[in-house]
C-alpha positions as a printed Julia matrix, in Angstrom:
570×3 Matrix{Float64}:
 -41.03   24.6   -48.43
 -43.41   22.32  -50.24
 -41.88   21.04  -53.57
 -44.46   22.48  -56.69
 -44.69   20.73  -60.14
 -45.77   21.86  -63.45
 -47.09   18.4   -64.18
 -46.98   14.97  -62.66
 -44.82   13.32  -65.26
 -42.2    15.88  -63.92
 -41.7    13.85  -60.97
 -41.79    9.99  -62.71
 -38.23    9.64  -63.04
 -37.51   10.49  -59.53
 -39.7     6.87  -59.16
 -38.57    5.26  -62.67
 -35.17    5.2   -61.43
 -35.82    2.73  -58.81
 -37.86    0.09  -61.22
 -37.0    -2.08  -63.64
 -39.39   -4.25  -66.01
 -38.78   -7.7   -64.32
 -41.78   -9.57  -63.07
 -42.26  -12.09  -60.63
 -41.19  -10.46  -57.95
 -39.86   -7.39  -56.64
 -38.59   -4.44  -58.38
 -35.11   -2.73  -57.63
 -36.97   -1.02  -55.3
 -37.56   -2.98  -52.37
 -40.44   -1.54  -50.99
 -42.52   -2.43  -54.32
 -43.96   -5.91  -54.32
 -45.57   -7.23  -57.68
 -47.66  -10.21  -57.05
 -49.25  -12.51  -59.68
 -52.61  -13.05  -59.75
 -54.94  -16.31  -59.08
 -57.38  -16.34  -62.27
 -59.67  -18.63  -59.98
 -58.65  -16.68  -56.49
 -59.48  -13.22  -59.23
 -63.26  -15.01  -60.86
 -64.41  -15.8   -57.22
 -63.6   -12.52  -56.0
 -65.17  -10.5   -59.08
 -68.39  -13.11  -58.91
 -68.83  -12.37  -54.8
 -68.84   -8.84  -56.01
 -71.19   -9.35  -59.15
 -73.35  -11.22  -56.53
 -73.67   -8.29  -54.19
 -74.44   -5.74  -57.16
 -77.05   -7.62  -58.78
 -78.57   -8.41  -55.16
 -78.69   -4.77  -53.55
 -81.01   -3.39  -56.16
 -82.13   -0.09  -54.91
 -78.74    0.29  -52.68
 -77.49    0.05  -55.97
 -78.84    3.16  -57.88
 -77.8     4.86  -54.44
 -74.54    3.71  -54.63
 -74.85    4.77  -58.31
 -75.51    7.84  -57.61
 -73.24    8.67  -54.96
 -70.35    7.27  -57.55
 -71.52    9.85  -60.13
 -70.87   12.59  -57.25
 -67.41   10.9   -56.64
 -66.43   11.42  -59.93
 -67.58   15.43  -60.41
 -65.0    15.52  -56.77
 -62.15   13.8   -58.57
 -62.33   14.97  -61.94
 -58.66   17.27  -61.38
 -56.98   13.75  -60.97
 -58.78   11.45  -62.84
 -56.98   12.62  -66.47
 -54.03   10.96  -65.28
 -56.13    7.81  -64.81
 -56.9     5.5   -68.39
 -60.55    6.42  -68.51
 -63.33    8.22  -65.98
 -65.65    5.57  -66.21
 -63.12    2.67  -65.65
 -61.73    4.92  -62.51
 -65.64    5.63  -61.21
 -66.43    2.06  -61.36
 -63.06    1.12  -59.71
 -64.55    3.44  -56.88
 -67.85    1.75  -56.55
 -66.29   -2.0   -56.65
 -63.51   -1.47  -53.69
 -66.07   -0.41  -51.94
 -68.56   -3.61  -52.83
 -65.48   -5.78  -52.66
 -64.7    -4.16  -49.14
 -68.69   -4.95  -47.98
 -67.74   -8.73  -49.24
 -64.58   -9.32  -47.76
 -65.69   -7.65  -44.4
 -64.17   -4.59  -43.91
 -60.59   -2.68  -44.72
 -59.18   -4.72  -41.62
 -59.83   -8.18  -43.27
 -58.72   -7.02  -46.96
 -56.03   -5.4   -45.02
 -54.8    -8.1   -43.41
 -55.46  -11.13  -45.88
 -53.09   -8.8   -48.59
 -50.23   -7.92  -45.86
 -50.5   -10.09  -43.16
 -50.3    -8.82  -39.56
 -47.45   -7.86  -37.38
 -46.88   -7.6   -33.74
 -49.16   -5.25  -32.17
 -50.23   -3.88  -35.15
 -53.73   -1.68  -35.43
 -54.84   -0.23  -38.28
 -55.79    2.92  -38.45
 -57.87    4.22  -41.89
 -57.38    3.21  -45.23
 -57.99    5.97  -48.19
 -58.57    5.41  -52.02
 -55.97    6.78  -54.23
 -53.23    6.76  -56.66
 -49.53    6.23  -56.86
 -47.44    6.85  -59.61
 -45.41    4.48  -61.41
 -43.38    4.02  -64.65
 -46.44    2.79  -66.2
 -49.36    5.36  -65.44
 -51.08    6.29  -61.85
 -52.29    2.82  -59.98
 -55.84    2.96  -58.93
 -56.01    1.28  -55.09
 -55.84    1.77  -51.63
 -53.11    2.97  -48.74
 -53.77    1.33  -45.71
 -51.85    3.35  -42.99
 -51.3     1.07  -39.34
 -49.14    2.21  -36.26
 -46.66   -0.25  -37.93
 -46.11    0.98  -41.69
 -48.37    1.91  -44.75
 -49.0    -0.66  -47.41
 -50.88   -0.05  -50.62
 -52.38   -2.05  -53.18
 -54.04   -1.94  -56.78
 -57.56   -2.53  -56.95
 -57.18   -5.4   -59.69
 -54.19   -6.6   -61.21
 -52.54   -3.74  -64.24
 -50.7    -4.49  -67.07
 -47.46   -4.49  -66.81
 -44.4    -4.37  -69.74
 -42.7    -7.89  -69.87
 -38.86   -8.0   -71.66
 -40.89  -10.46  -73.67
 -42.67   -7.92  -75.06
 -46.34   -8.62  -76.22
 -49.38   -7.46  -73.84
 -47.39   -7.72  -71.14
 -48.36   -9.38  -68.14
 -51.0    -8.98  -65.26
 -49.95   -8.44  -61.73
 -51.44   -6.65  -58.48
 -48.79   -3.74  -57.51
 -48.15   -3.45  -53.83
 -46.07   -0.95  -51.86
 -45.06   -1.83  -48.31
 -43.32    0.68  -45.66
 -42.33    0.17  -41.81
 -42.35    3.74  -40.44
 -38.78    3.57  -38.9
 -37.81    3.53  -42.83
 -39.63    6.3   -43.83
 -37.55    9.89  -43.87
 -40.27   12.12  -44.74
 -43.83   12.83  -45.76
 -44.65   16.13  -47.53
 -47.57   17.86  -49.51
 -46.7    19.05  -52.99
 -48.92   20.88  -55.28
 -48.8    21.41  -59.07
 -48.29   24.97  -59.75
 -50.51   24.81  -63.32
 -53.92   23.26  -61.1
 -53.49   24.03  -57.26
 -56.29   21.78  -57.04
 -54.04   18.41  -57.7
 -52.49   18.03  -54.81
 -49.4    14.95  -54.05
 -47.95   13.34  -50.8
 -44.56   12.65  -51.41
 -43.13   10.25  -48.91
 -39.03    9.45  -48.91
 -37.3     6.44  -47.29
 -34.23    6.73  -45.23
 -32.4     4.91  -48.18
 -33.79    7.24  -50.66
 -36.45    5.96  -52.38
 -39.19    8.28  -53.8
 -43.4     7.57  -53.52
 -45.88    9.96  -54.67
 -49.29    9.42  -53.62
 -52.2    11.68  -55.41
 -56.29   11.8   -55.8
 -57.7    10.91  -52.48
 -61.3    12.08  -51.98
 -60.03   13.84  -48.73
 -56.65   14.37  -49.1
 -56.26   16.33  -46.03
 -57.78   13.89  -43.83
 -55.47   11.56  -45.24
 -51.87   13.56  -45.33
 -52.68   14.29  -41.31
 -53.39   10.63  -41.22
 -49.98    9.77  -42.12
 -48.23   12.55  -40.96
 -49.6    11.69  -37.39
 -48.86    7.45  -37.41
 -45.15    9.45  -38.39
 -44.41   11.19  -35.62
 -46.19    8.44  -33.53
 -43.91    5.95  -34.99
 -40.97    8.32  -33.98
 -42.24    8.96  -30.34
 -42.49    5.29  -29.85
 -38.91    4.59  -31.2
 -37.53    7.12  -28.84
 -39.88    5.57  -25.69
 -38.64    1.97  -26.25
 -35.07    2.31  -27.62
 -33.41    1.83  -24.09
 -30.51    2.92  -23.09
 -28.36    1.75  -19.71
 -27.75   -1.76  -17.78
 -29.81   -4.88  -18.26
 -29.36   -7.44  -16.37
 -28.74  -11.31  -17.6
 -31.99  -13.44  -18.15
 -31.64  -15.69  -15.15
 -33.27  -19.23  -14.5
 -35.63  -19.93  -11.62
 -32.99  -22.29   -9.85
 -30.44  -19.5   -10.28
 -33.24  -17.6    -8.65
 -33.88  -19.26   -5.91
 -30.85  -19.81   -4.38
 -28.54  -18.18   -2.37
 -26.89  -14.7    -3.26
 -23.75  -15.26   -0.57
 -21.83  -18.19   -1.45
 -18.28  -19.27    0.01
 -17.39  -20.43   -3.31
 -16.98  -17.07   -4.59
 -15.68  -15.58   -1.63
 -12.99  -18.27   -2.09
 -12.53  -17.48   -5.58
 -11.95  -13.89   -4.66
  -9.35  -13.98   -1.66
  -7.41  -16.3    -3.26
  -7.04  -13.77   -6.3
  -3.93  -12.37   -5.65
  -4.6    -9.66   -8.34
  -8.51   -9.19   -6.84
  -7.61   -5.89   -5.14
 -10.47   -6.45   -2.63
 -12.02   -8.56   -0.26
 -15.27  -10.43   -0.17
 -17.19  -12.0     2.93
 -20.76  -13.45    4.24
 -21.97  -10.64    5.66
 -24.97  -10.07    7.77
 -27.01   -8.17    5.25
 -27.55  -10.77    2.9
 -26.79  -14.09    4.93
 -30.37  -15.41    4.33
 -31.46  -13.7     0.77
 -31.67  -15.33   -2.33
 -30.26  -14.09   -5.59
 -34.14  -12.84   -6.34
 -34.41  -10.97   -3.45
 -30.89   -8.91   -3.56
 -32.27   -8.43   -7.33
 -34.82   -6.71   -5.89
 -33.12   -4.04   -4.6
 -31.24   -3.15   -8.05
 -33.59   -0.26   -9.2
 -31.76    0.54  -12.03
 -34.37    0.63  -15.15
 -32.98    0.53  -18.97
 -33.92    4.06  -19.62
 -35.93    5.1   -22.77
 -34.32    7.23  -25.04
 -36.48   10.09  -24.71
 -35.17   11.03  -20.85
 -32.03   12.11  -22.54
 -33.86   14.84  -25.27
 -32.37   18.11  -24.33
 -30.62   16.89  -21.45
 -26.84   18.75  -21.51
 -23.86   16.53  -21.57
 -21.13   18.99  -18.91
 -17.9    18.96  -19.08
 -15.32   21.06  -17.19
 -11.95   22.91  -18.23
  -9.01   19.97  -18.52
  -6.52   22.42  -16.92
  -8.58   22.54  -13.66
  -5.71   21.11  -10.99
  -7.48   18.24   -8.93
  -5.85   17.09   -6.21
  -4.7    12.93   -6.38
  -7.11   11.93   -3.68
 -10.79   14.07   -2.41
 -13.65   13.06    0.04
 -16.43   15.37   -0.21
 -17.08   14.35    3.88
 -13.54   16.21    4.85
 -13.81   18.98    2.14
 -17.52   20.01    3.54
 -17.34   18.89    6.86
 -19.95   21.18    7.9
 -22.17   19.1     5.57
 -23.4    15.94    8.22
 -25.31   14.84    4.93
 -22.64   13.24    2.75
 -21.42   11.04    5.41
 -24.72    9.62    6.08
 -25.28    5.92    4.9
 -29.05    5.24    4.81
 -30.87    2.12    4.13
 -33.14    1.59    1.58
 -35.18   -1.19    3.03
 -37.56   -3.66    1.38
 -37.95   -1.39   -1.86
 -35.84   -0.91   -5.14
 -35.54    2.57   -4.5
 -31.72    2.88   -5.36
 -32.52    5.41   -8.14
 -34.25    7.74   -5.99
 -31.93    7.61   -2.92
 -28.53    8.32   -5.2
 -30.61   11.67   -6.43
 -31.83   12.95   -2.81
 -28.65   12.49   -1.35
 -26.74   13.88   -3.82
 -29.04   17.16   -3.79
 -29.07   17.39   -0.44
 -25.6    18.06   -0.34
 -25.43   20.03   -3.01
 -28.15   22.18   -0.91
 -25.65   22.14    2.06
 -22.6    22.96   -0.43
 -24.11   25.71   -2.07
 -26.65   27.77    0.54
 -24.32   26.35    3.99
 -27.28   24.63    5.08
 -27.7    21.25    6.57
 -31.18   19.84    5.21
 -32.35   15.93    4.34
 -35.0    16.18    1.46
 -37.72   13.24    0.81
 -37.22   10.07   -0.74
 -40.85    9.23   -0.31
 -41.68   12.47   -2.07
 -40.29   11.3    -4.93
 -40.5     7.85   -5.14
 -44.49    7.73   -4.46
 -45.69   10.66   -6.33
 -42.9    10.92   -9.32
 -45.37    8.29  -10.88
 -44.55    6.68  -14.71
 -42.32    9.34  -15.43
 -40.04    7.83  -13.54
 -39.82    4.56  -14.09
 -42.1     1.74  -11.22
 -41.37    2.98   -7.7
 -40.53   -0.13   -5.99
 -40.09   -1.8    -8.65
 -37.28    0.56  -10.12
 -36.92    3.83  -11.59
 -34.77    5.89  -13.93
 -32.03    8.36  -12.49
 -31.94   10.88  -15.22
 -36.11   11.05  -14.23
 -35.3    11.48  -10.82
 -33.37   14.71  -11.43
 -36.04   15.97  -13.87
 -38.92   15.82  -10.86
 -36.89   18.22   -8.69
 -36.58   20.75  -11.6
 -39.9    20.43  -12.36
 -41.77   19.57   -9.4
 -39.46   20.03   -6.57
 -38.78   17.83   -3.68
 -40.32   18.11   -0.03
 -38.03   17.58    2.91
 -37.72   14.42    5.22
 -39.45   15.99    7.65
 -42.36   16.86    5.64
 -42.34   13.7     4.07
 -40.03   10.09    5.83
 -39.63    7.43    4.18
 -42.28    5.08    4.34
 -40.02    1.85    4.99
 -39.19    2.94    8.78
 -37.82   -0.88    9.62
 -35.3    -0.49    7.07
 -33.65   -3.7     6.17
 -31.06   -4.79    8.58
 -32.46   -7.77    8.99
 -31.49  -10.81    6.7
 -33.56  -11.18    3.54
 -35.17   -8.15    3.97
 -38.37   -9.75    3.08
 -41.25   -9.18    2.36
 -40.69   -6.86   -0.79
 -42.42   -3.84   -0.02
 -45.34   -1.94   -2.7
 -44.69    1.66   -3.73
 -45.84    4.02   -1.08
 -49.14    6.2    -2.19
 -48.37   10.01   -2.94
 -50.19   11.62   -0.14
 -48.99   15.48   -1.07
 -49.35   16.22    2.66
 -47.06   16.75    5.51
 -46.86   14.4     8.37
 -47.28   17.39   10.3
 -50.5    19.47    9.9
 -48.17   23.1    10.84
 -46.11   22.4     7.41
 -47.22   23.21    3.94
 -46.49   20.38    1.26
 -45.84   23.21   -1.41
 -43.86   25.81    0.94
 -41.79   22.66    1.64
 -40.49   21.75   -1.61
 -36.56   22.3    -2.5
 -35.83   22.6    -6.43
 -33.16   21.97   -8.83
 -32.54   24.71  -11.6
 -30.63   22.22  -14.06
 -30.45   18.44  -14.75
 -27.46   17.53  -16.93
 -25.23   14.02  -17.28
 -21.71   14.72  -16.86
 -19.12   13.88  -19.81
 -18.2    10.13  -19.31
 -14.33   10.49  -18.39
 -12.87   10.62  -15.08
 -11.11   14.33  -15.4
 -14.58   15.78  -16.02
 -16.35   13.65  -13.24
 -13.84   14.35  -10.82
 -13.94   18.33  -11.77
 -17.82   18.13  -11.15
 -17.76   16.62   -7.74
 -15.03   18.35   -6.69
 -16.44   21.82   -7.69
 -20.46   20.85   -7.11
 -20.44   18.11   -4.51
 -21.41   14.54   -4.86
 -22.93   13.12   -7.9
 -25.84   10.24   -8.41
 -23.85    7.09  -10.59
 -25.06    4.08  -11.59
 -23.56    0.14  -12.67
 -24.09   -3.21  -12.88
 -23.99   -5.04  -10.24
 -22.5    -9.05  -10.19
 -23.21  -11.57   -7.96
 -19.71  -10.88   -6.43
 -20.66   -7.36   -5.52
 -23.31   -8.21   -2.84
 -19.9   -10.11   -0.58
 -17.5    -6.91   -0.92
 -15.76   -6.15    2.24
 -13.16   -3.67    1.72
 -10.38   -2.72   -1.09
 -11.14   -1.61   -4.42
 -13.79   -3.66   -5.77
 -13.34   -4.95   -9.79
 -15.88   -7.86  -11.46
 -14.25  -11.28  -10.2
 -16.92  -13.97  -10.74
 -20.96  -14.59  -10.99
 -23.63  -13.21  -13.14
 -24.79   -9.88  -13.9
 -27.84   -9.23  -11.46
 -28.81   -6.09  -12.08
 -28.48   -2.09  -12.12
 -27.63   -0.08   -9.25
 -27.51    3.59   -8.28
 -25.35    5.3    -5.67
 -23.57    8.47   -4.54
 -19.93    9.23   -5.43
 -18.1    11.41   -3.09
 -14.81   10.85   -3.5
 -11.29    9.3    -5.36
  -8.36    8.29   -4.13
  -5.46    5.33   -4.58
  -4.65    2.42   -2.9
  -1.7     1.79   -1.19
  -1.17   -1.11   -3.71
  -1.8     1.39   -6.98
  -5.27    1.04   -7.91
  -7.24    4.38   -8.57
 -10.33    4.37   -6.99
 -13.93    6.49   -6.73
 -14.97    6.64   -3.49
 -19.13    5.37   -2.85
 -21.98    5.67   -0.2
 -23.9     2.67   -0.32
 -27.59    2.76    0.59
 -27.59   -0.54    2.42
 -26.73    0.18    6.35
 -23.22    0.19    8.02
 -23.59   -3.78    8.23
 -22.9    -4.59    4.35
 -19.64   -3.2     2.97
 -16.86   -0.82    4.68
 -19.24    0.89    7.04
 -21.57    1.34    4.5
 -19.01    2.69    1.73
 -17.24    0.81   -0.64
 -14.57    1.68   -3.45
 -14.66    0.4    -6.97
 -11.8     0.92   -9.41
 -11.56    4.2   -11.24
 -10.35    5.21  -14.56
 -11.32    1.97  -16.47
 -15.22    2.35  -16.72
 -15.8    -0.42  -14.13
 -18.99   -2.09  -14.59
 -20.41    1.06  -16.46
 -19.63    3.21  -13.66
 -18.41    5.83  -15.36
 -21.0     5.59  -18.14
 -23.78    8.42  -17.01
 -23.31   10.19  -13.68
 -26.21   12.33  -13.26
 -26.69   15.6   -11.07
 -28.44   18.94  -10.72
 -27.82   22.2    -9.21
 -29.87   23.52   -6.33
 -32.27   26.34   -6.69
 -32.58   29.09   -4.62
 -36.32   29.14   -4.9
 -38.36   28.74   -1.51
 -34.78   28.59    0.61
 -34.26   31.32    3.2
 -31.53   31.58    5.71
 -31.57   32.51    9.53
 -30.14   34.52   11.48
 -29.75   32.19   15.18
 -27.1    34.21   16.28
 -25.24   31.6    17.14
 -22.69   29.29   15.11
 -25.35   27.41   14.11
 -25.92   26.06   10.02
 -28.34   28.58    8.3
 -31.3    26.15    7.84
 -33.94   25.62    4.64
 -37.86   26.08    5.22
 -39.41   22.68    5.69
């Protein structure tokens, strides 16, 4: 409901509160700025304008005239203003002083200065209210904050006492501390018409008396929710990696050193080695292949947090490859190749085993589907993506099967290196084969949800739903593991990294573990797998797993008469 007032004055001490009489500076409000004026800085500017008057003649009496129509328009709020004439002129100067000083933009920006990336957008005439009468100026509204400031310097009180003293008022705002903006209207006159803006701190502004107020109060309200959407875009939320120097760079991701430093741990729990996979790649290279993206905010609106009943009995040790053996899916390790596609690979496996665990069917769905035609949503292809996204595409779009659609990186990256770095594939939206349908191909998700970040409720999900997509950081002592159960030993954090979780267990020596399905080959790793300690939050591993349930739509089963899987259309 829009807040109504019998008169304006009703609302001053909501603002008087916040001021006090000092001068000089600020008020007790720290949005309010007083600034004292330049008598030489002031004549110049009042002699450019005197200059431009006397010199327009005819475009005077126009501009005249066009005043004396301002003033019928603004009559409702001019009584709170001293006098109409001193109010009409005011009008007619700001906009002679804005023809001087080139434009809103340069007055803008010689008053407030300019911040990062900041635009403005429109500028309005108005007033504010203060403890000492409605302020004749201007709001300037940006993509940053508002600012406003009095046409000329006003007289304010001084503890002195006497005249007072002469000082431009200025209000300045950054949108991410503004609560609210609202319309009020006075109940007496309909026709005057306030926006009331609050701070997240509490402070009260009333704005009144534009010429179009409703061109103005969208204005704002739209640079508010912009403001908002942009916060929620770029507030990021995940694993980024360290800022790393060029040398560090450049050189080698396997080094003895640190397998040394690991086997000699006696409390390591795991062992490291050079392995084939990465003999010849620099730390740049296995970087590349960390597609893990910071994720912005906004993924997460709406997105459920599950959690399961803590009296569910789990058993001490599960592998989703023994409990659904029918299910050849979960026990394949595939190879991501040249591209950081780690995002998308955790999110098709995972669903395609959930297809085979809930429907008894056997299918492989399409990496390429989603990494090519996914697009921004999703993060940068190649380049990395966002896991939460992934999951969002199949509920929305769907996802086609390998078949329909193989991966376009059909060297895969057993060789050392794995260089060059391969481009995100185009989305073609076509089958390879010209008897399947791109659309009667795609598989869906009916849900995307995180699961609740403690190992009782992750271990309930995967053991109830099948494998789930989870994602960490990744140290330069990850890309030697071997075998054991792998904790952060030594190097630098290189990056984010999403895989499939099938599986817990404990060591023989104690440790819990979750058991993983790498997507690098059978030649890094334990075959492919490796296990990373569980129970502790590991490198973030336990921070947001991510999963889906299958969707029934555009599945069908068949009859083969045989012992045969029931298979899904591709």
């Amino acid at each position: 409901m829009r807040p109504q007032y019998k008169d304006v004055n009703d609302k001053l001490d909501s603002t008087a509160k916040h001021e006090t009489n000092s001068h000089g500076g600020r008020y007790n409000n720290p949005y309010v700025h007083i600034t004292s004026p330049t008598s030489a800085s002031d004549k110049r500017s009042k002699d450019k304008v005197l200059e431009v008057l006397n010199r327009c003649g005819k475009k005077v009496e126009d501009a005249t005239r066009k005043a004396e129509a301002l003033v019928g328009g603004l009559k409702d709020h001019l009584k709170f203003s001293p006098s109409i004439s001193d109010a009409a002129m005011a009008r007619l100067s700001q906009g002679t002083k804005m023809i001087v000083e080139g434009g809103p933009e340069r007055v803008f920006q010689r008053e407030f200065g300019v911040l990062a990336v900041e635009k403005l957008l429109d500028s309005f005439v108005c007033y504010i209210s203060t403890t000492s009468g409605p302020v004749t100026g201007v709001i300037y509204i940006s993509n940053r904050r508002i600012a406003f400031c009095s046409d000329y310097a006003i007289r304010l009180p001084s503890s002195a006492g006497g005249n007072g003293v002469a000082a431009y008022y200025k209000v300045v705002m950054e949108w991410e501390k503004i609560s609210s903006i609202s319309s009020s209207t006075n109940v007496l006159k309909p026709s005057e018409r306030y926006v009331h803006m609050v701070t997240r701190d509490g402070f009260e502004f009333w704005f009144m008396g534009f010429v179009s107020y409703i061109d103005a109060f969208n204005c704002l309200n739209k640079a508010l929710l912009n403001s908002r959407w942009l916060l929620l875009a770029f507030d990021l939320k995940g694993i980024e990696a360290e800022s790393l120097t060029k040398q560090k760079l450049d050189s080698k991701i396997l080094q003895d050193e640190i397998v040394k430093k690991v086997n000699e741990n006696p409390n390591a729990g795991w062992k490291a080695a050079i392995n084939d996979r990465f003999s010849n790649a620099t730390v740049a290279e296995f970087k590349r292949l960390l597609g893990v993206k910071p994720t912005p905010k906004k993924h997460f609106l709406g997105v459920p947090i599950v959690s399961h009943d803590p009296s569910l009995k789990l058993p001490k040790a599960f592998d989703a490859r023994t409990a659904w053996p029918q299910c050849t899916s979960i026990g394949n390790i595939l190879d991501q190749g040249h591209c950081g596609s780690c995002w998308a690979f955790g999110a098709v496996e995972s669903l395609s085993d959930r297809f085979c665990i809930q429907f008894g069917m056997n299918i492989s769905l399409s990496v390429n589907d989603l990494l090519a035609c996914c697009g921004f949503r999703c993060g940068d292809g190649c380049d990395g993506g966002y896991p939460i996204a992934a999951w969002q595409y199949f509920s929305y779009s769907g996802v086609v099967t390998e078949e329909c659609d193989p991966y376009f990186d059909n060297t895969g990256c057993s060789h050392p290196g794995c260089e060059p770095a391969y481009p995100t594939p185009k989305c073609s939206r076509k089958c390879v084969s010209d008897n399947k349908l791109w659309s009667e191909s795609k598989h869906y998700s009916v849900s995307t949800y995180t699961v609740k970040s403690n190992p009782q409720d992750i271990m309930a999900e995967v053991y109830k739903n099948g494998p789930v997509e989870v994602s960490f950081t990744v140290y330069e002592d990850f890309a030697h593991y071997k075998s054991g159960v792998y904790k952060h030993i030594t190097g630098s954090n290189i990056g984010g990294h999403a895989v499939k979780l099938i599986g817990w267990g404990t060591s023989s020596e104690g440790e819990d573990y979750w058991l993983m399905a790498n997507q690098w080959n059978r030649g890094w790793g334990d075959d492919g797998y490796f296990m990373i300690r569980r129970g502790t939050n590991e490198c973030g591993i336990e921070d947001e797993p991510v999963a889906g349930l299958p969707s029934s739509k555009n599945v069908f089963r068949v009859d083969t008469g045989s012992n045969d899987l029931p298979v899904a259309s591709v």
